[in-house]
C-alpha positions in Angstrom: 0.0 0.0 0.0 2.6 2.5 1.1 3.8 1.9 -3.0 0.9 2.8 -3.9 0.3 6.0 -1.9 3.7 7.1 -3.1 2.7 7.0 -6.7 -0.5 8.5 -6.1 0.7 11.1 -4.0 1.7 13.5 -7.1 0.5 11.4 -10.2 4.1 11.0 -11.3 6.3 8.4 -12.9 9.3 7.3 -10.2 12.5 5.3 -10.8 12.7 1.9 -9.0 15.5 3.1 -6.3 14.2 7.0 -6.0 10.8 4.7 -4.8 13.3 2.5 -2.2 14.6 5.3 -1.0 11.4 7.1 -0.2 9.7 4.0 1.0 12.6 3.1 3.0 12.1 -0.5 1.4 15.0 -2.5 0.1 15.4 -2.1 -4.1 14.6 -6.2 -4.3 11.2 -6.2 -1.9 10.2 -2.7 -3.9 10.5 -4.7 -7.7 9.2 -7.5 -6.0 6.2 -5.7 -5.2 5.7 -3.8 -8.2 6.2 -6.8 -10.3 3.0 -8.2 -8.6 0.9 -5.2 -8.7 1.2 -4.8 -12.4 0.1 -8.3 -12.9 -2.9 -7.2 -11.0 -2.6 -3.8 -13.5 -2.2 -1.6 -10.4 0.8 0.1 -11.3 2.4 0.0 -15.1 5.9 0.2 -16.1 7.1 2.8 -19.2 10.2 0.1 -20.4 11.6 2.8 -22.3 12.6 5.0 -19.4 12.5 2.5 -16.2 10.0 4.4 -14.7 6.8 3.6 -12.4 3.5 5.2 -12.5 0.2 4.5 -11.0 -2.4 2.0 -13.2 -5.8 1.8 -14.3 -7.1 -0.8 -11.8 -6.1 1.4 -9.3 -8.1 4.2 -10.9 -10.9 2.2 -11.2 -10.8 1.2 -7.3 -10.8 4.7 -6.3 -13.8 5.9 -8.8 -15.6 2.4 -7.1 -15.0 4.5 -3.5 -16.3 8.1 -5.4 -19.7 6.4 -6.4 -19.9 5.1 -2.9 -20.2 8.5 -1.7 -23.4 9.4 -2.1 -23.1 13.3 -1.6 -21.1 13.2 -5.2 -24.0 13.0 -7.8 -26.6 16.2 -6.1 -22.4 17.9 -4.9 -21.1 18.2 -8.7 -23.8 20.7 -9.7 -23.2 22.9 -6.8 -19.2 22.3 -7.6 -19.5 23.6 -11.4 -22.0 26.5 -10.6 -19.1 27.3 -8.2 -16.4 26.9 -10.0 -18.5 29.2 -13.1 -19.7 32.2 -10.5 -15.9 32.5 -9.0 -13.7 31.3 -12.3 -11.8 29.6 -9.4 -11.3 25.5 -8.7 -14.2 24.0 -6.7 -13.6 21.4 -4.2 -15.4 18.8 -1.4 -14.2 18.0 1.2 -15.0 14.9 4.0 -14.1 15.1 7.8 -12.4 11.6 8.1 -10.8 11.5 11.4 -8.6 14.0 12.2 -8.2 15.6 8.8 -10.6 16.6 5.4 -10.4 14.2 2.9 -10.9 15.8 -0.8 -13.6 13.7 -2.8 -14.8 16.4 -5.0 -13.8 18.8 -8.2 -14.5 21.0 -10.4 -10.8 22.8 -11.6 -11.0 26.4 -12.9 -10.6 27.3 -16.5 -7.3 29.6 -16.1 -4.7 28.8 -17.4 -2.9 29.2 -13.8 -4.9 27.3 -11.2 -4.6 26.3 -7.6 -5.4 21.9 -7.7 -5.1 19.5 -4.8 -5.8 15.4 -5.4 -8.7 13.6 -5.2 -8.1 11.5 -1.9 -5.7 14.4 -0.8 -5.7 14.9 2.7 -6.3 18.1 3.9 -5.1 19.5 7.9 -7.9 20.5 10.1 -6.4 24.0 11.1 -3.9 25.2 8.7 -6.7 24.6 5.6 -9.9 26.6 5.3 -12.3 23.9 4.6 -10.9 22.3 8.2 -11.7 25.2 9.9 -15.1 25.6 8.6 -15.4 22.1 10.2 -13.8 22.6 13.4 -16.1 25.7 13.9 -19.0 24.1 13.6 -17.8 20.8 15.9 -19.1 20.6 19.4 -16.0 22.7 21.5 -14.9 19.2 23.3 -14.6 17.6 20.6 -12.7 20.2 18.3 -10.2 20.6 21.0 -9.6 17.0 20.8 -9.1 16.8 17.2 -6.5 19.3 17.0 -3.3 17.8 18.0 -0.2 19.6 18.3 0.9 19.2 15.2 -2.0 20.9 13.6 -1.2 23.9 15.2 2.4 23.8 13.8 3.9 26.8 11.6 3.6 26.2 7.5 4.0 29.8 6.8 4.5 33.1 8.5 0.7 33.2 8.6 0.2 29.8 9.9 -2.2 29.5 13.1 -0.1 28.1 16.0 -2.4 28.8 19.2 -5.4 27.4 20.5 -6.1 30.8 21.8 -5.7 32.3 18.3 -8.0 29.3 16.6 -10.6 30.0 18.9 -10.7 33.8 17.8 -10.8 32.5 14.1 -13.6 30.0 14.5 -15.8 32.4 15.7 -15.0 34.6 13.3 -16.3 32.0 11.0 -19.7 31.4 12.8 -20.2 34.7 12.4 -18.9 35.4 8.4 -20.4 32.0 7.2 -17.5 30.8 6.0 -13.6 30.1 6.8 -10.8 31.5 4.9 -7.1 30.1 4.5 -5.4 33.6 3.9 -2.1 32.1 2.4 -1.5 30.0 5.9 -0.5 26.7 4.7 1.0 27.2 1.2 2.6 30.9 0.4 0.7 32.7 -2.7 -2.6 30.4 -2.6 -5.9 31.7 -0.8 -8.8 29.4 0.0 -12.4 30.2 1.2 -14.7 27.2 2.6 -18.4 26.9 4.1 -19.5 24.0 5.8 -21.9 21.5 4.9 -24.0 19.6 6.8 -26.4 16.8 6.7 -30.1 15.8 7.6 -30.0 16.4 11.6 -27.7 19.1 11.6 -24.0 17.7 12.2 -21.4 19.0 10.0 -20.0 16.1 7.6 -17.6 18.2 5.4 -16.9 21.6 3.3 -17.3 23.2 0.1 -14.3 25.5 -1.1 -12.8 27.9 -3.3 -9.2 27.7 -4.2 -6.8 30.0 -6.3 -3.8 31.9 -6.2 -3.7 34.7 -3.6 -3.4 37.6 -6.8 -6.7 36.3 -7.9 -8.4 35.8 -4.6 -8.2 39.4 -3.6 -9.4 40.4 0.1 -11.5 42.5 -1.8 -13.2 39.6 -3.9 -13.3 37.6 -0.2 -16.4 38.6 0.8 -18.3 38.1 -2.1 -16.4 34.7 -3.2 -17.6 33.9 0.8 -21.1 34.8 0.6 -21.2 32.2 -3.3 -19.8 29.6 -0.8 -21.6 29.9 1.8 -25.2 29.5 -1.0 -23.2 26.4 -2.1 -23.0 24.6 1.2 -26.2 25.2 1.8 -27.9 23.8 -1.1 -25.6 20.8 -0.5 -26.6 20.7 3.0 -29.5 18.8 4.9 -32.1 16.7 2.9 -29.6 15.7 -0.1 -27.6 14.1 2.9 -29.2 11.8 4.7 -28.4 10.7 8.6 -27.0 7.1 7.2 -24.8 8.3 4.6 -22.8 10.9 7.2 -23.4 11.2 10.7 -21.4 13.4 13.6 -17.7 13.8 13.9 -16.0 11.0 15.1 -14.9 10.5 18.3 -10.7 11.0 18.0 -9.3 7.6 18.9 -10.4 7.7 22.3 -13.2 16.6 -14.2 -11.0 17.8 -16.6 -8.6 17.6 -20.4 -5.5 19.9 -19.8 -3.8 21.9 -22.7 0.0 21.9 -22.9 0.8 25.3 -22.2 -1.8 24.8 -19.2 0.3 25.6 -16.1 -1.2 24.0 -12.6 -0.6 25.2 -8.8 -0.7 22.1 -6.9 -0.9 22.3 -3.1 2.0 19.7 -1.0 0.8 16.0 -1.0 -0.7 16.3 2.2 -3.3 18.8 0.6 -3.6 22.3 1.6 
């Protein structure tokens, strides 16, 4: 598995040994294993240039978890109306744990455009669609999903108090939505609302994301208040109590151009 999340981390192609190294697994055990997987047409091989890349089975695997979700089919609508009213990349996010998983999106047209995976994982504090989720948690159980290393410094903007997150969730109570003001990658701004489902508990977020000279804090507001619409028409009856319920309890689509130039955020999302 850890192969696997390696090569799907950036959707590159990797050279056996650069894969060892970053696995920490011998050269032998990591051909061993890659041999095996594109039997099973996980990964495939380009012969040509030795390199590794991910495979279709794999693909297909992870659309098979995508049409499990049921808040996809009435969510990509509300994603391309989005992504139309703010010419900026629409995503959807999933609390999972103690992070956002992205499941959702709709990428802007421009040629320079701010991208995270699908299955990226994003951080609770240092991302705006985590703290539209944290806000909107009970306080006991926020506090116990942000660890210490959520409030670590990313950039010089980078929240890294509890005193300080408090202050910024209830700014977004108040506001409607939560904003990542360049805190976790320099030059990229994102703006998320929450979305809820059928009894009331917050399951997720809906976001903008773009580069900070597009996203202007004098577009914020507005860019907020068309997020803000979008989680609520995503919110309530279109997800029912079975498919999401509370927070749990912490352990106790698109064809690309050539001269198309992308912004993606760090593996572990943004």
């Amino acid at each position: 598995m850890v192969l696997l999340e390696t090569l799907g981390a950036d959707g590159g192609a990797w050279r056996l040994k650069d894969l060892a190294r970053q696995t920490g697994l011998s050269s032998s055990t990591v051909h061993r294993l890659l041999t095996t997987l594109e039997q099973r047409r996980f990964v495939q091989f380009d012969s040509e240039h030795a390199l590794w890349s991910v495979g279709r089975q794999a693909f297909a695997v992870g659309s098979a978890y995508g049409r499990g979700q049921s808040i996809l089919a009435p969510a990509l609508p509300v994603l391309r109306d989005l992504r139309d009213q703010t010419r900026e990349t629409a995503n959807l996010g999933i609390l999972e744990h103690r992070s956002i998983t992205v499941i959702g999106q709709v990428e802007s047209r421009e040629i320079m455009r701010a991208i995270t995976r699908l299955g990226g994982v994003v951080p609770l504090v240092g991302s705006a669609m985590g703290k539209a989720v944290l806000a909107h948690l009970p306080h006991d159980v926020m506090q116990a999903l942000v660890s210490r290393s959520d409030l670590r410094p990313m950039t010089p903007r980078s929240i890294v108090a509890m005193e300080q997150l408090r202050t910024r969730l209830a700014r977004v109570r108040a506001d409607g939505y939560a904003l990542d003001d360049e805190e976790h990658h320099p030059g990229l701004r994102c703006v998320a609302s929450p979305v809820f489902n059928a009894t009331g508990d917050v399951v997720g977020a809906i976001s903008v994301s773009g580069l900070a000279t597009r996203l202007t804090p004098a577009r914020l507001p507005t860019i907020g208040a068309l997020t803000a619409r979008a989680g609520n028409r995503l919110s309530g009856p279109s997800l029912s109590h079975s498919d999401y319920s509370a927070a749990p309890a912490p352990v106790t689509g698109s064809h690309r151009s050539s001269d198309e130039r992308t912004v993606r955020h760090p593996a572990e999302g943004w």
